[in-house]
C-alpha positions in Angstrom: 197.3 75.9 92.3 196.3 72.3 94.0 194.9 71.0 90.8 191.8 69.6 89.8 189.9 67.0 90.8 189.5 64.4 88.2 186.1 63.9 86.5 183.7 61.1 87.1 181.2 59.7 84.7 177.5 61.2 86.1 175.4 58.9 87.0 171.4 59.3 85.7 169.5 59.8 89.1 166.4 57.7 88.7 167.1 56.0 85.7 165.0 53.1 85.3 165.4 52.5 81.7 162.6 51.9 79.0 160.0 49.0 79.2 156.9 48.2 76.6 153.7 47.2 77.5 150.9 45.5 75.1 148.8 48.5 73.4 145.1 47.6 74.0 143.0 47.8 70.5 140.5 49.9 70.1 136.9 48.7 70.3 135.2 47.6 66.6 132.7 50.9 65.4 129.2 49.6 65.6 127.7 49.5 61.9 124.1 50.1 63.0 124.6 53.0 64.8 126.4 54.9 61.4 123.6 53.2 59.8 121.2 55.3 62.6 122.4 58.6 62.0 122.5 57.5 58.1 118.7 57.3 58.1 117.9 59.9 60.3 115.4 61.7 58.0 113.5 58.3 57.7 112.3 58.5 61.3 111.3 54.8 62.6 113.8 53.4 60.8 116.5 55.2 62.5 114.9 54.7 66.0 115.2 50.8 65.2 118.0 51.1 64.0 119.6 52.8 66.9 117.9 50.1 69.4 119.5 47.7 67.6 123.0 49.4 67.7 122.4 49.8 71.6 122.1 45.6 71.8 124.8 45.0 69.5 127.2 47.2 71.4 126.6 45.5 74.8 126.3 41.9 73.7 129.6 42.5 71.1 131.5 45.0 73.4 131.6 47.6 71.0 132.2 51.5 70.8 129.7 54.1 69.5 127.0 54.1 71.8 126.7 57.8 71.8 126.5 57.0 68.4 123.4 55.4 68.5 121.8 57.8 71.0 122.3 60.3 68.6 120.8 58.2 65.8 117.8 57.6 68.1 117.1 60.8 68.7 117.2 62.5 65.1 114.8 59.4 64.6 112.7 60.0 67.0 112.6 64.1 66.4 112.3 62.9 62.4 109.3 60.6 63.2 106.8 63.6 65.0 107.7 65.9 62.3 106.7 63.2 59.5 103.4 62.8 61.4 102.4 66.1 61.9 103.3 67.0 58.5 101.0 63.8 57.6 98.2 65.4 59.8 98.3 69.3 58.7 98.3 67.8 54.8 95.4 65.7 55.3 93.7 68.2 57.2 93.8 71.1 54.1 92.9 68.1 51.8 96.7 68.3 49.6 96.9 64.5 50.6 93.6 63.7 48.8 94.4 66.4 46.0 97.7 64.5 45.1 95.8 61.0 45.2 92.9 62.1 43.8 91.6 60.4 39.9 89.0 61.9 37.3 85.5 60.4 38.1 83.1 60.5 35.3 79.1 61.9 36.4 77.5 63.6 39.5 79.1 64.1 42.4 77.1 63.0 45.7 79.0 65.7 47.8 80.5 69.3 46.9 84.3 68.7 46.8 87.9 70.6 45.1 89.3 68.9 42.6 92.4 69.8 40.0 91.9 71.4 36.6 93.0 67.8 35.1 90.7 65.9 37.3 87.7 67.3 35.4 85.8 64.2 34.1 82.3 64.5 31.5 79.2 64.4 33.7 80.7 66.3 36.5 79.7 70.2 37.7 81.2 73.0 38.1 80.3 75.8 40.8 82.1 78.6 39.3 85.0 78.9 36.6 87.7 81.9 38.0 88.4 84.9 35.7 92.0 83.8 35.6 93.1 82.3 32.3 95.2 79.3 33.8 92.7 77.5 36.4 94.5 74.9 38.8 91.6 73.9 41.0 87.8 74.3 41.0 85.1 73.0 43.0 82.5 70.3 42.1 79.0 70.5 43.3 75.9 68.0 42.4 74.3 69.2 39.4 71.3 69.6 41.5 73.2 72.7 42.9 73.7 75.8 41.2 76.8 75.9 39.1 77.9 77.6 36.4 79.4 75.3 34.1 79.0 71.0 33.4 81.7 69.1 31.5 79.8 67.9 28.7 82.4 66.0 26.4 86.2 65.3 26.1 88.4 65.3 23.2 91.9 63.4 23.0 94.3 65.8 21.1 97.5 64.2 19.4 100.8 64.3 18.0 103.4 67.1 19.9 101.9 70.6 21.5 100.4 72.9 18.8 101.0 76.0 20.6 98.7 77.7 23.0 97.1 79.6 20.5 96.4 76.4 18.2 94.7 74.3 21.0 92.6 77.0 22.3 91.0 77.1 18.3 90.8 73.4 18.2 89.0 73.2 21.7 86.6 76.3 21.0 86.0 74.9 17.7 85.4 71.5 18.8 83.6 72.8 22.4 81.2 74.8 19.8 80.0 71.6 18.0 79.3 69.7 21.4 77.1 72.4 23.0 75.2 72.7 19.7 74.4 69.2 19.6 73.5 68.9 23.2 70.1 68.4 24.2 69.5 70.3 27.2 66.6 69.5 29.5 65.5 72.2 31.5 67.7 75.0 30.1 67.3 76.5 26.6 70.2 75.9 24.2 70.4 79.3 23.9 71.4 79.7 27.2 74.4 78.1 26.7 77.8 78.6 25.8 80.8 76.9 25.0 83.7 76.7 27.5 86.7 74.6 27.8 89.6 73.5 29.7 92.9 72.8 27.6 95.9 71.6 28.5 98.9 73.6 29.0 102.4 73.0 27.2 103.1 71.8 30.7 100.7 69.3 31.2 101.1 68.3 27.9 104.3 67.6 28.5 103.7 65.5 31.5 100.8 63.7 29.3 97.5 65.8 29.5 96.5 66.3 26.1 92.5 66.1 26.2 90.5 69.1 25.9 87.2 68.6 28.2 84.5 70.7 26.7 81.9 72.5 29.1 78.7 73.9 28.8 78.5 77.3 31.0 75.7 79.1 31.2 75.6 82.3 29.3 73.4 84.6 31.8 74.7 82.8 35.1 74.5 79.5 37.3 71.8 77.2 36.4 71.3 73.3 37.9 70.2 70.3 36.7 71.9 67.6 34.9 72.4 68.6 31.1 73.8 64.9 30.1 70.9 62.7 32.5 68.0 65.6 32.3 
């Protein structure tokens, strides 16, 4: 009944209004230390690498240095993994194994060689009953062994079969023990053995058969190609 009081326009309590401010940049991603983490599983590398990043971030004011951290401790973890590994496979001999190369004769010292590392002249402790041989272990022929390589024969063209090379290589094998001369053991106590190649080392470019003289009641010794 007295009316109503006229309406002001409210006024903002506080109001300031809006102002900008320069947006800093955010610091440049150091290279090396992605490159550290990168190269991780090459150990030393990624320790350098990761030192490097460390310098480069202080000198150039750049980010990542967790980064690099990171990078140097994969390396580092990386690096004593690579050397014991190095130090268990030279210890069981696989480091030699995979480096190892055919050497024609006598051995001075008993050691294992692979199946395809057989060369003429060397001999042969004992031949296992399996079929498929991947290692055995030279002796000096002054030792008792069971078998010498005696000749090698360079088959060609692409694999026969299985059954095809072992008749070539027995057939061949046969020839070279009966025109061997043996000193000390009778011919008759010999008989012809081989190791042929498989379809899978022919494949990756084995394709000699190596002929071996074994003896035909049990180890002898002495050198059948020297006397």
């Amino acid at each position: 009944m007295y009316g109503s009081r006229p309406t002001s326009p409210q006024q903002d309590q506080g109001s300031y209004g809006q102002f900008t401010f320069p947006v800093m940049q955010r610091a440049t991603l150091e290279p090396t230390a992605v490159a550290s983490v990168a190269t991780a599983l090459l150990g030393p590398v990624a320790v350098f690498l990761g030192v490097l990043a460390r310098t480069r971030i202080k000198r150039n004011r750049r980010r990542s240095m967790a980064l690099a951290w990171t990078g140097i401790g994969l390396g580092s973890l990386f690096t004593i993994a690579w050397v014991l590994t190095t130090v268990v496979l030279a210890g069981n001999g696989t480091i030699d194994r995979l480096t190892e190369s055919p050497q024609a004769g006598d051995v001075a010292t008993a050691r294992t060689v692979g199946a395809s590392n057989v060369a003429v002249g060397n001999c042969i402790e004992f031949l296992p009953p399996g079929e498929q041989v991947g290692e055995v272990q030279l002796v000096p022929c002054a030792q008792s062994h069971i078998a010498q390589a005696i000749s090698s024969h360079e088959l060609t063209g692409d694999f026969p079969g299985a059954d095809a090379v072992a008749e070539e290589a027995l057939a061949t094998c046969e020839a070279a023990v009966s025109a061997l001369e043996s000193d000390g053991v009778p011919e008759s106590g010999l008989t012809a053995w081989y190791l042929a190649p498989t379809e899978e080392a022919w494949g990756q470019g084995t394709t000699a058969v190596l002929c071996l003289a074994r003896g035909s009641t049990g180890p002898f010794d002495g050198d059948l190609l020297s006397g």
